[in-house]
N, C-alpha and C positions, 0 to 999 in steps of 0.2 A: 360772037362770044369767045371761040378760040384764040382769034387774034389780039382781044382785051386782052386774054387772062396770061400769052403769051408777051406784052408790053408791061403787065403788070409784075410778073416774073422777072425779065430783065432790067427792072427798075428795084425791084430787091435785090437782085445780086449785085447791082452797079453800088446801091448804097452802102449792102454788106462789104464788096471791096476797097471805097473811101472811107468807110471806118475803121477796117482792120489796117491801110496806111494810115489816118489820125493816129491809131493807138503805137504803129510802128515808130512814128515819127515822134510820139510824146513819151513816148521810152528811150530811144537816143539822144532829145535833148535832157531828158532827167541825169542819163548814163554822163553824158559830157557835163551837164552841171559839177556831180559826183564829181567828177574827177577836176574839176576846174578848183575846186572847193579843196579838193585833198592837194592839189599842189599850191596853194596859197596859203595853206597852212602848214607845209614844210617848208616853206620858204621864207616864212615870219619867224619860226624856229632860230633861223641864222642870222634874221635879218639884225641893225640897229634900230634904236626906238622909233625914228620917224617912219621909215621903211617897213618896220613890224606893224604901227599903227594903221598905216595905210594899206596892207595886206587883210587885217583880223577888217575892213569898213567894208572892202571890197567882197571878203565872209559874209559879212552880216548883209550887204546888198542883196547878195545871191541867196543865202537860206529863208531871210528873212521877209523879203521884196519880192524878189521875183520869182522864187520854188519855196513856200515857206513847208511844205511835204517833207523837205529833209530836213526841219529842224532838230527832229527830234533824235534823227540822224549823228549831226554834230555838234549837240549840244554840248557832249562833254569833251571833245578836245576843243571848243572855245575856250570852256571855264578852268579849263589847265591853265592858263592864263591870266590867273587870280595869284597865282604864285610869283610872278615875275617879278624882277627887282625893282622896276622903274614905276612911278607910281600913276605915270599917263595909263600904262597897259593895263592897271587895274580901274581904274578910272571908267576905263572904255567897258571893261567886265562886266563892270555895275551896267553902265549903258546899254549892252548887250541884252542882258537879263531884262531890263526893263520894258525895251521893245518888245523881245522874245514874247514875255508874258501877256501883252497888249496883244499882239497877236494870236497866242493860244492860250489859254490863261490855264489848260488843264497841267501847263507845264510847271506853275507856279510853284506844286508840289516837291520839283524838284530843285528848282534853283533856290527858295529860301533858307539851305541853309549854307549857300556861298554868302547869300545878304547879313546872315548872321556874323558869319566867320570873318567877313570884312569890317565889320560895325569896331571889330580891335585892331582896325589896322593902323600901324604906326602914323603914319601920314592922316592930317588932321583933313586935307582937301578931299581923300578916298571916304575918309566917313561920312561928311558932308552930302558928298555924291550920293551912300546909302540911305543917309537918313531922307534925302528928296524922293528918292526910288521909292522906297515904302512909302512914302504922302501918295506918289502917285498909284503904287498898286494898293493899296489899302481898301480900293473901291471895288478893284478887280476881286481880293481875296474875302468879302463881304461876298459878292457876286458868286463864286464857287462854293463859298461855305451852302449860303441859300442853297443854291442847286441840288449839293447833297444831302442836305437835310431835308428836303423836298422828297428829295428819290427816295433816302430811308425812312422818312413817313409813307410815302406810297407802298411801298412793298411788306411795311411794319402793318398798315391797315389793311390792305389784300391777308396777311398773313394771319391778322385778327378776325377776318371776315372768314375766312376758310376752317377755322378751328371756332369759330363763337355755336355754341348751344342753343337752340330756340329757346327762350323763354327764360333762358338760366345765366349765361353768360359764358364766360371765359372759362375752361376749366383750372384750378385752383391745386398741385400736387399737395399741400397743408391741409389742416383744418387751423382754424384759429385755437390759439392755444391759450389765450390770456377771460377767454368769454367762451361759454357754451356755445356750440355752432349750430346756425341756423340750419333751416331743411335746404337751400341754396347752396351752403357751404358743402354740408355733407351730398349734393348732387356735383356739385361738383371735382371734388375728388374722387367720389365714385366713377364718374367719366373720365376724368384725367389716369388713373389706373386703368379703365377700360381701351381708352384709344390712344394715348400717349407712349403708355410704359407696356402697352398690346397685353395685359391680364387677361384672363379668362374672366367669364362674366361671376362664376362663383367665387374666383380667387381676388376679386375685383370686391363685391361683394364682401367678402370678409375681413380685408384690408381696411376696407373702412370703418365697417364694423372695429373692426378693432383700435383703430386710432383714437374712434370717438367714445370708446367706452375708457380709453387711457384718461383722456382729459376731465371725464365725469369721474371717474375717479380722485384724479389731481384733485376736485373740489368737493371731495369726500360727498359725495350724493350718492346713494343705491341707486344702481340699476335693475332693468329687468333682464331677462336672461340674454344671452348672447344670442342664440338660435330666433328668440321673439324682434329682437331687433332687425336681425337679419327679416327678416317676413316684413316688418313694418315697411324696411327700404326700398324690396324687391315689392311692393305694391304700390309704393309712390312712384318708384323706375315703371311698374306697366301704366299705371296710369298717365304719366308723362310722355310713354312712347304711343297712347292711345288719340290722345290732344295731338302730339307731332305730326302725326300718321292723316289728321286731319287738318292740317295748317293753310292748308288752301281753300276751305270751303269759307264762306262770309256768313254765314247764317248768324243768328243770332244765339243760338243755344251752343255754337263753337265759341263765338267772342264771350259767352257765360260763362262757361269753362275755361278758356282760358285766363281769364281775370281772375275765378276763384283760384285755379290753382295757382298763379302768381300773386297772391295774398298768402296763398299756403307757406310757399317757401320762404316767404319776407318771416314768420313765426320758429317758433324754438322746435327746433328736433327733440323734441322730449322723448327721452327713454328713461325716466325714472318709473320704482317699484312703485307699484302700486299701493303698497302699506308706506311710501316715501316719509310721509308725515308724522309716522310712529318710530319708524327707524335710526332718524336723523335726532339728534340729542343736542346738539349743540346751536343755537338760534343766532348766531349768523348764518350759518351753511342756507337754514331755509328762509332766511332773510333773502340771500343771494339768488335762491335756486326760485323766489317767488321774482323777486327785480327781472331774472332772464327769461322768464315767460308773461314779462308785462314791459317794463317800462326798459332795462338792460340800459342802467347805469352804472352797477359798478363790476367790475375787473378783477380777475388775478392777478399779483403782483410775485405771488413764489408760493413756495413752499413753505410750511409751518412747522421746522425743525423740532420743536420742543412738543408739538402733538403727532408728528410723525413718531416720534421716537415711545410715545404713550401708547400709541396705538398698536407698534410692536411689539410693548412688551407687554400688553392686554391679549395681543393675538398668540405669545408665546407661554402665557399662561393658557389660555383654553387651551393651547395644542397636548401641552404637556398634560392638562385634566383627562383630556380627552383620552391619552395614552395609558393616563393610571387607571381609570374607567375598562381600556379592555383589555387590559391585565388583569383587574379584577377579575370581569367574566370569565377569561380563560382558566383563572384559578380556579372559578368554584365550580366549572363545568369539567375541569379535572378530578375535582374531591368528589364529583356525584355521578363518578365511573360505576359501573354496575360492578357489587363486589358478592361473589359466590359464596351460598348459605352454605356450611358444612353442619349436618345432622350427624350426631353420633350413631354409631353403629351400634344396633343389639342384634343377637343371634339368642335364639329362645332355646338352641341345642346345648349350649352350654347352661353350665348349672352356678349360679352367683358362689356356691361358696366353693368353688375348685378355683384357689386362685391364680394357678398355671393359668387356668384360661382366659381367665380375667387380663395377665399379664399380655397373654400371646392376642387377645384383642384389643388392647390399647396400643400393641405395636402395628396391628394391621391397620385401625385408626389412624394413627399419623403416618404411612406409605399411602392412605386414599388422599390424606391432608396434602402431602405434598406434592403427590402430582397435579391438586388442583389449584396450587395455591398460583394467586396472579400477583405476578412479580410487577411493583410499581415503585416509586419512588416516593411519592404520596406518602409523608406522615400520616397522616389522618383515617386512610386505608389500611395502613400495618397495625395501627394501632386497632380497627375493628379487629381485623384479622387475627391478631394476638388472645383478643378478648373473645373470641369462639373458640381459640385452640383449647382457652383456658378451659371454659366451660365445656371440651368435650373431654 
């Protein structure tokens, strides 16, 4: 056993050491590629046109043939080489690119817009060249389109699949604003403020409430109160999370349940008042409000300027009654201040016909008057007031 597992050891290290010379040795000929490649394109830099062309072939041998790892390397001091005066070198450019992308096509991204920039080139034979180039990658640039619309369908359904709702769908940051929103609509804005925009479950809660009582407005219908709504939602939310919580069992009274309550939410979130049908005055409004809890054909298109403006000045009249109303009260609960009896004074010690004392008791009368009199502003109180002084 020793002896195996020592043969067996020495045949891993042997391997481990001819592989780490493979990788040493496939590193030095990449390093000398690298530099075989950068002096061949300094050297085309000076060369003349025959001599440059056969420098940029001998490039493309080496990036493209036999290490095509450094394409992407020197791709851009090739396509310097789009600029050059002579029209073979650009010629060759187009050529270059063509290969290049036949060989990696994720490059295409980059070289199309030399193929553009050349498609104006003076010279009729360099166009020429382009326009063959695109015949032949046109298959390729089909091929990568695919690919990535492939990938962002994949990751778009993964990412659908990670946010989708049992039962409900997508969540929805809107409600529908043109049609009353179903109980689907308003679930799922509820959840989109719950887990998207991370609300709290009441603040969550009232958000929707509040959108959806905007819109039932928009289409002039009573509602019921804001608070009963609220309760209606947060009963459909437990009972939803009641069914979810059970999603795994097959029984038959789960798959009942869940069908009814996906029937439920395909229906109108109604929250109109309860006296709706007395309230509503105007017979399309419950023409509409009956369409969206039955058949939901027809639509809002806007607002009704000329009855918005009615309903204003309807609502600025009661305000203003409303005001004259407890002004009034406060008036009369003013005038029916408790106003102090004043009894005349008699003294049975004085004698009626001395009329000094007659005199010096009517002065002592009006100092008890005056200290008790209640100073108000109140006409209607002076004037009692005046009419006891009188009669004392």
């Amino acid at each position: 056993m020793s002896s195996k597992r020592k043969n067996q050891s020495g045949a891993g290290e042997a391997s481990q050491f001819f592989h780490g010379q493979d990788v040493e040795t496939q590193n030095a000929t990449i390093q000398a590629t690298s530099e075989r490649v950068i002096d061949l394109l300094n050297q085309a830099q000076l060369a003349n046109v025959e001599e440059k062309l056969n420098y940029l072939k001998q490039v493309q041998e080496l990036i493209v043939n036999k290490d095509p790892t450094l394409l992407d390397n020197f791709l851009d001091e090739v396509l310097i080489f789009q600029q050059d005066r002579h029209h073979d070198i650009r010629k060759f450019v187009v050529l270059f690119i063509e290969e290049t992308c036949k060989k990696d096509p994720e490059l295409l991204s980059k070289t199309v817009g030399c193929l553009t920039y050349m498609l104006d080139d003076e010279n009729i034979s360099v166009r020429k060249r382009v326009m063959l180039a695109c015949n032949s990658l046109y298959k390729i640039a089909l091929q990568v389109v695919i690919i990535e619309m492939a990938a962002s369908s994949c990751v778009a359904i993964s990412t659908r699949l990670q946010t989708e709702i049992f039962l409900i769908g997508q969540p929805e940051p809107n409600l529908p604003d043109k049609v009353l929103p179903l109980t689907s609509d308003v679930l799922k804005t509820f959840f989109y403020h719950l887990n998207s925009t991370k609300k709290s479950v009441p603040e969550s809660f009232k958000t929707t409430v509040d959108e959806l009582i905007i819109i039932w407005n928009k289409a002039r219908i009573p509602t019921a109160f804001h608070p009963n709504v609220v309760l209606k939602l947060k009963t459909l939310v437990q009972e939803f999370k009641l069914i979810k919580k059970n999603k795994s069992r097959l029984s038959d009274s789960q798959k009942s349940r869940e069908k009814s309550f996906t029937d439920t939410i395909g229906l109108l979130f109604d929250i109109a008042h309860k006296d709706v049908e007395t309230m509503i005055r105007i017979e399309e409004d419950k023409e509409f409000l009956l369409d969206q809890r039955c058949q939901r054909k027809m639509v809002m298109f806007g607002e009704d300027k000329e009855l918005s403006k009615l309903e204003a000045r309807n609502e600025a009249r009661k305000q203003a009654e409303r005001e004259r109303k407890l002004k009034e009260e406060q008036r009369q609960s003013g005038a029916s201040a408790i106003v102090p009896v004043i009894e005349p004074l008699h003294d049975e010690s004085y004698s009626d016909d001395n009329d000094n004392d007659a005199v010096d008791n009517d002065k002592m009368v009006d100092r008890d008057f005056e200290k008790s009199l209640f100073i108000t502003d109140n006409k209607s109180v002076k004037q009692v007031l005046q009419g006891q002084l009188n009669q004392v």
